[in-house]
N, C-alpha and C positions, 0 to 999 in steps of 0.2 A: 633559635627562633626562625620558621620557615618563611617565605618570603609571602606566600599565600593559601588557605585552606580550599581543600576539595572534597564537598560534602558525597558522599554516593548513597543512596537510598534503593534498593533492592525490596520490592512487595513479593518476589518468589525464594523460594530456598536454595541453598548453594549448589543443588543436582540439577538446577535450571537451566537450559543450556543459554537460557536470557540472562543469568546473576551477571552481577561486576562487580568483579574484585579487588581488593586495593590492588593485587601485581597485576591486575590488567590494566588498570589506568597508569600505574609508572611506567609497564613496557610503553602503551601507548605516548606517556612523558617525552621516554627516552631521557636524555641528559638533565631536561626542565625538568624531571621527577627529583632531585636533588635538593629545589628550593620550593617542594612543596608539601602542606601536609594534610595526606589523607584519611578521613574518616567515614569508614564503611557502615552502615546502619541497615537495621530489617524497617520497613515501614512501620510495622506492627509497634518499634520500641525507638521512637524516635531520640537525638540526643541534639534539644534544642539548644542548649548552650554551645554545641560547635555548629549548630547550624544557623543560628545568629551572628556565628565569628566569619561564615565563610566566604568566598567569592566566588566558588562556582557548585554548580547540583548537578549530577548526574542520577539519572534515574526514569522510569515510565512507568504511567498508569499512578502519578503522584498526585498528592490532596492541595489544590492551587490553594486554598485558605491559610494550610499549611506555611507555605511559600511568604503570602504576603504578609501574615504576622511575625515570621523568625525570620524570614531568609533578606531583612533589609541591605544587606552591604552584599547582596550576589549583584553579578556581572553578569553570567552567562548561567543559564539554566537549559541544562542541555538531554532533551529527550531520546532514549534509543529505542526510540519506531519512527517511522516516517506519517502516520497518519496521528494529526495534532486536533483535532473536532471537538473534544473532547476537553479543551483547554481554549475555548472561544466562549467569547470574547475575552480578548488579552488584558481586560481592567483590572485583574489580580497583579501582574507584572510589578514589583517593588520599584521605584522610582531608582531609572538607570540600568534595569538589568533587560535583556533581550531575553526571548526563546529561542533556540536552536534545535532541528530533527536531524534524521541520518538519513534523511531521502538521497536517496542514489545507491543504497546499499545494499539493495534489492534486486540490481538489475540482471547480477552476473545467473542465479538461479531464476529468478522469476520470468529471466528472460527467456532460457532453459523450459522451464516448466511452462508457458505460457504457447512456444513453439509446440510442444509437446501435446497439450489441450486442442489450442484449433484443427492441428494437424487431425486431432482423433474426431473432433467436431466436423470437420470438413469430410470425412474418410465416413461419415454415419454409423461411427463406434457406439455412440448411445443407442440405436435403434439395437446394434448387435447386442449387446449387454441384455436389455430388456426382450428379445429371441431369443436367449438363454436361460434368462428366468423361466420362457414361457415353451421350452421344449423344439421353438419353431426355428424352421430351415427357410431363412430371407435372404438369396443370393444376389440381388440386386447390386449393381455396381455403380461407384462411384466417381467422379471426373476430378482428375487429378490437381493439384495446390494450385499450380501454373495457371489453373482458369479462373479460379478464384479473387475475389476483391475482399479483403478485411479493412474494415472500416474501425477505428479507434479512437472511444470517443475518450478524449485526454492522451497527451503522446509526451512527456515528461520522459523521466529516465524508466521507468518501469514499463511505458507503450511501447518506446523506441526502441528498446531492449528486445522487446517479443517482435518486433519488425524489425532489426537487424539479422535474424536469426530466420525470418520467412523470408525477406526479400531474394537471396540467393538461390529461392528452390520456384521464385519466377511469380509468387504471389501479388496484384496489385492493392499497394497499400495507399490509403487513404485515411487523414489524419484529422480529427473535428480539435481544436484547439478555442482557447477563452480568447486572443488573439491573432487566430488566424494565420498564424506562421506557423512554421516545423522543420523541422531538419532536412538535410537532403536525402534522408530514406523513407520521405511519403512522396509518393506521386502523382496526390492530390490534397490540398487541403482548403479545409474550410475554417471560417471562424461558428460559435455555437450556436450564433444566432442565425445559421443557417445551415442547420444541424437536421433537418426536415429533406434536405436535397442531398443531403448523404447518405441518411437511412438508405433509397432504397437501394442503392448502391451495393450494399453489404449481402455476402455470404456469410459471411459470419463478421457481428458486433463482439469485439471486445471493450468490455466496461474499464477503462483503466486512470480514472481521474479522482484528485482528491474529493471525499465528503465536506463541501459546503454548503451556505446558503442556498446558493444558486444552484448545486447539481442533485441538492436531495430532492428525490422522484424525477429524474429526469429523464428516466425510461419509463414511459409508462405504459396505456395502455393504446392511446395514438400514437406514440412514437415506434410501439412494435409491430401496428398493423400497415407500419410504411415499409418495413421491410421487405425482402423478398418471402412471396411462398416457398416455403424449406427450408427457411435461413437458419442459422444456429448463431447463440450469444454464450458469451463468457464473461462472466464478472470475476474480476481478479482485484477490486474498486477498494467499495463498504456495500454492504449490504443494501443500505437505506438508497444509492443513487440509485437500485432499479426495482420500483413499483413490484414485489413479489410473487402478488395475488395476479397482478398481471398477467405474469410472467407463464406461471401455473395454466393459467387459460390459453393462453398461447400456446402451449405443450400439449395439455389437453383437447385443443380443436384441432391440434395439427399443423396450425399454421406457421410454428416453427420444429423445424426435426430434433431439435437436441437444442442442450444448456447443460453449461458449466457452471460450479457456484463454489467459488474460493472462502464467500464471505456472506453473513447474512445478519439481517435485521436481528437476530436475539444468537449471542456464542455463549457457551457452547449452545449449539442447535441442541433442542430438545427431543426425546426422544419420541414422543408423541407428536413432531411436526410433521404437517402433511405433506413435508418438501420428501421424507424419505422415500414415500412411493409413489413419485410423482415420475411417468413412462418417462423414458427418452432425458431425464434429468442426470448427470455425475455430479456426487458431491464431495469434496474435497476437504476436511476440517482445517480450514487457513493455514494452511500450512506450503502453499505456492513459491515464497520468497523467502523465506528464512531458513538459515543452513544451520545445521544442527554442530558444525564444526566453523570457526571463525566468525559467526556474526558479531557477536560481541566486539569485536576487536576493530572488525571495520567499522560499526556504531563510534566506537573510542578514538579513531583515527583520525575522525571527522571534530570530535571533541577537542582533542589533544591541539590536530591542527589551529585552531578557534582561539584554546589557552593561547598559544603563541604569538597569534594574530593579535588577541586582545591586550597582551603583555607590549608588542609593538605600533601598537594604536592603529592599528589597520582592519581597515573592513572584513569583517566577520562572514565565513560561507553560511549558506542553510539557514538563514536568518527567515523567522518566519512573520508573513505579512499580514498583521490583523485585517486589512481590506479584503486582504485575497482569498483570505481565510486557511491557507497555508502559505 
């Protein structure tokens, strides 16, 4: 008799580089994987009699109904994505059990990738792209990172990540926060209700805050005409925080040079959306933060850590906050 069960729920197939599989969660155990027992399941064929028995779930993109009719004696229900929207309002939660994401587990590539985007944003790569479609010779030169102000609205582990990574090539960053603090790698920050005097600030806005209440549409179509003329934006977010149709017209009059878009209101993007040829747009299919080698494991890492915590009655990380909405 194992000391507790650990339900795992997989909605993709084992070539998923998102599966989890029972040796991924024992490595992630380590020793604790000795007094526990795992049951691996496809969403599609659920097996509610151990997932009635169990006290923890691992899995994303799960059926919360599911959850609060079988999953009574869970502890920890632990998502491996960091954007939870999706699972609001938390009134499913079985009495006693928490959510847990793997926010943070994003930042080692996203931060990568995210460096990688403004730099091209800043550099007037969209305009080049779109004068390669069109045959045409635009030699126009651009002013290098070091002049530049990136403004970021959300600076959690995923902004701060893309601003670790530009502050050394001299870029000023500036950080819009639901609090109004930041780390010591913004050089300026605001709280969001004062998210208007930072716009115009920005060369380039990166999108990088969780989908809430609060932040869905909160790019819109006053907020981008506060920018600078020329500026470019990245969303690296959810879709829904930035007004799309907006966005479009802003690309379209000019008044911003370029956009990146990691993420959009309907995935997959369909192939008849007008984002695909839309001038001066890069589009990226989500694929920004997720490593095609080790994600899983750092997701379980954060799990595993949790079991242990919860096993020693000590405060649980990544615990996510129904107010906060992450």
């Amino acid at each position: 008799m194992r000391d507790f069960l650990i339900y795992v729920e997989n909605a993709l197939p084992q070539e998923s580089p998102y599966f989890v599989s029972k040796q991924a969660i024992a490595n992630a155990l380590g020793p604790v994987a000795a007094t526990a027992e795992i049951r691996s399941c496809s969403a599609n064929f659920p097996d509610f009699e151990a997932l009635e028995r169990a006290h923890y779930f691992v899995g994303s993109g799960f059926d919360t109904a599911r959850l609060k009719e079988h999953g009574k004696r869970l502890r920890i229900i632990h998502c491996t994505s960091a954007g939870v929207e999706k699972y609001m309002p938390l009134d499913w939660l079985p009495n006693g059990a928490v959510l847990t994401n793997s926010s943070g587990v994003h930042g080692r590539k996203g931060g990568a990738f995210g460096l990688m985007t403004v730099l091209m944003l800043c550099e007037g790569v969209p305009r080049h792209i779109q004068n390669q479609r069109l045959h045409r010779w635009d030699n126009r030169l651009a002013t290098g990172i070091e002049t530049k102000t990136i403004v970021f609205i959300g600076f959690g582990a995923l902004g701060s990540a893309i601003a670790d990574r530009l502050r050394p090539l001299g870029a000023k960053i500036v950080a819009v926060t639901r609090s109004g603090e930041a780390g010591p790698c913004a050089d300026q920050v605001f709280a969001v209700c004062d998210l208007d005097k930072a716009l115009p600030l920005a060369d380039c806005l990166v999108v990088s805050c969780p989908l809430t209440a609060s932040t869905r549409g909160l790019i819109g179509e006053a907020q981008l005409a506060l920018l600078k003329l020329g500026a470019s934006l990245f969303n690296i977010a959810r879709g829904p925080v930035v007004d799309t149709k907006a966005l479009v017209r802003a690309l379209l009059d000019g008044r911003l040079s370029g956009a990146a878009l990691d993420v959009f209101d309907q995935e997959p993007l369909p192939a008849d959306s007008q984002l695909w040829d839309v001038p001066n747009l890069m589009i990226f299919p989500h694929i920004s933060c997720d490593d095609a080698d080790g994600y899983v494991d750092r997701c379980l890492s954060i799990f595993a850590d949790n079991v242990s915590r919860d096993l020693r009655r000590e405060p649980l990380r990544n615990r996510v906050d129904a107010v906060a909405g992450y």
